[in-house]
C-alpha positions in Angstrom: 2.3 -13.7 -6.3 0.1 -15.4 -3.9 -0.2 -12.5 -1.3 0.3 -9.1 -1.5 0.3 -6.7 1.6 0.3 -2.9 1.7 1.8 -0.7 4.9 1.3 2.4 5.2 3.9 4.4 6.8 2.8 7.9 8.2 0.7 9.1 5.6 -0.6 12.3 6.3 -4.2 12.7 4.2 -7.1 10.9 4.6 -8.2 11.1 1.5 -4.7 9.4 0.0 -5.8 6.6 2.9 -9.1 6.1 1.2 -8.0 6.1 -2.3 -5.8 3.4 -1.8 -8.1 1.2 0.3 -10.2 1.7 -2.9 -7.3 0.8 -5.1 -6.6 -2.3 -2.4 -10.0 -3.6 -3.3 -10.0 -2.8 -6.9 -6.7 -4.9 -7.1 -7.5 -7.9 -4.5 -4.9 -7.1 -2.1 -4.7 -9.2 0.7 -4.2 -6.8 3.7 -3.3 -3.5 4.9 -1.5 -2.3 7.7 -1.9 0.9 9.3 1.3 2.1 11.2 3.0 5.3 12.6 0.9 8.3 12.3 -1.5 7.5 9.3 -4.8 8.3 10.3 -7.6 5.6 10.2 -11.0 5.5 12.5 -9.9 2.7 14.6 -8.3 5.5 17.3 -9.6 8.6 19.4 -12.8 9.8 20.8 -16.0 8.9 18.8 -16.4 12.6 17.1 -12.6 12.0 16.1 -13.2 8.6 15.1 -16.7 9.3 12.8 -14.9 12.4 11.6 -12.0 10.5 10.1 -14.2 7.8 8.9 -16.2 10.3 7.0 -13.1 12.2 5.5 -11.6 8.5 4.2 -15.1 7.0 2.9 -14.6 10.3 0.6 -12.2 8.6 -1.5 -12.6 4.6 -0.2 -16.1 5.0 -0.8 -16.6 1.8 1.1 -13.8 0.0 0.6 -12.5 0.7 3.9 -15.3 -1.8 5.2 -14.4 -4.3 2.4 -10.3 -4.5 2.8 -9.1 -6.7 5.9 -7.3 -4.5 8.1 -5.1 -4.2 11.0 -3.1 -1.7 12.6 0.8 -1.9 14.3 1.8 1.1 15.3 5.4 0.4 14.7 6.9 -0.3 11.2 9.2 -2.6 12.9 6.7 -4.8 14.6 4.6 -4.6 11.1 7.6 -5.8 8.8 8.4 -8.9 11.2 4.4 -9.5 11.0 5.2 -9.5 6.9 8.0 -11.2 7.4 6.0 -13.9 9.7 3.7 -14.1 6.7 6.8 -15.2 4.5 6.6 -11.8 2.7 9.1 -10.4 0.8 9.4 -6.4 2.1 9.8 -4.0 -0.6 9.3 -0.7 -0.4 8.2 1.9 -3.3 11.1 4.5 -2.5 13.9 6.2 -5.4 17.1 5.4 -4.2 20.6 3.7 -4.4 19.9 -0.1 -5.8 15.9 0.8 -6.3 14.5 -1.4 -9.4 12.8 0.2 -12.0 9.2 -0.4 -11.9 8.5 -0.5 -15.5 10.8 -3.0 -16.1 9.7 -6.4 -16.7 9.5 -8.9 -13.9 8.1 -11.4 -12.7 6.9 -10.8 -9.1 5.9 -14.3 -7.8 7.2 -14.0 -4.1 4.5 -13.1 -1.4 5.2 -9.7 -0.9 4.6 -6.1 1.4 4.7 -3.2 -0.4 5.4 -0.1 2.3 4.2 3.2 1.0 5.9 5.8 2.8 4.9 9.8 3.9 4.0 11.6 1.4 6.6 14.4 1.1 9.8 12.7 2.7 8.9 9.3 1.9 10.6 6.4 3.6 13.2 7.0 6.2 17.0 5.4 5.6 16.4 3.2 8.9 13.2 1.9 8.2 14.9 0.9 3.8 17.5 -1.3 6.2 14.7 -3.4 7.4 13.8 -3.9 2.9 14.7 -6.6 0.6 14.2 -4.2 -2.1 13.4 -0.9 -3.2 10.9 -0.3 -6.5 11.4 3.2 -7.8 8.6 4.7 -10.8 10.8 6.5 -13.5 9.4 9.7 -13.8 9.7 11.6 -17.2 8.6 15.3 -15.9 9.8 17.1 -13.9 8.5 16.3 -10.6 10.6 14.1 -8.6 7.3 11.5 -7.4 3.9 11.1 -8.0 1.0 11.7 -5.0 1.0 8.3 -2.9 -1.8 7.2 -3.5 -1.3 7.4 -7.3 2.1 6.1 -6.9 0.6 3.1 -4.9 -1.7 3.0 -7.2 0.5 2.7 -10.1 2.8 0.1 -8.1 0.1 -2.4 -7.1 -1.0 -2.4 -10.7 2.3 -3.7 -11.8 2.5 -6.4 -9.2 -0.5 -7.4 -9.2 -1.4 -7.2 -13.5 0.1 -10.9 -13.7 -2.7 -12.3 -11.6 -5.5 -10.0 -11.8 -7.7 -12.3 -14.3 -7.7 -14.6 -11.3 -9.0 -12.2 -9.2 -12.0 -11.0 -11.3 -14.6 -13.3 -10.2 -17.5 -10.6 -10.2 -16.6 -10.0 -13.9 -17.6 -13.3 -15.3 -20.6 -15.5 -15.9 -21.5 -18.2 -14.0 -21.2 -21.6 -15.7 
């Protein structure tokens, strides 16, 4: 996979906004989109905006400087943007047809990974817009992880196959 994108769809918490910008930059992901109702410091008056910057640099520590960023307000407009980026939309949603995560697969295709509200996740309308659905199996008995855990643990698996390429600041120089 050349290029991977993450949306976020109305996620409620900050802090799940900063933890996975920091997983974004831990992972080299190529962009994120901020759309619907997730809060990021790019709206409001300046006390709103420094006080939502404060409560994401919690968990981003930084990485909300270090990520490229943009936000769309509507999902729509920010899958055709994917899609106008020849990416492959797949969203990180349990459901009819979702592919299990820990399954083997190669995932060469550019791709935009939406990560959807925390507690009902991904509407119906917006999964008619996906090419495909990734589910997590769960073995507990909790239905889903916390996003940004789940995001976590999803980025991992499509990015693992590349990662040694991305880990420039890890080697020597020749």
């Amino acid at each position: 996979m050349k290029k991977l994108i993450v949306i976020l769809y109305n996620i409620r918490s900050t802090y799940n906004v900063g933890a996975i910008f920091r997983t974004c930059d831990g992972l080299g992901i190529d962009e994120v989109i901020v759309t619907g109702y997730t809060p990021f410091f790019d709206k409001g008056l300046p006390h709103e905006r420094e006080k939502l910057r404060k409560q994401i640099h919690k968990t981003a520590l930084g990485a909300e400087d270090l990520i490229k960023w943009r936000r769309i307000d509507d999902i729509v407009e920010a899958i055709n943007y994917c899609r106008s980026q020849n990416c492959q939309i797949v969203a990180l949603e349990q459901g009819s047809g979702s592919l299990n995560l820990a399954e083997p697969r190669d995932y060469t295709d550019d791709m935009a990974l939406i990560l959807g509200e925390e507690v009902h996740g991904i509407p119906p309308e917006i999964l008619a817009h996906c090419d495909k659905l990734l589910e997590i199996p769960m073995c507990g008995k909790k239905e889903s992880f916390n996003v940004s855990v789940a995001g976590g643990i999803a980025l991992w698996e499509l990015r693992k196959a590349t990662l040694n390429d991305k880990r420039t600041h890890l080697r020597t120089p020749e």
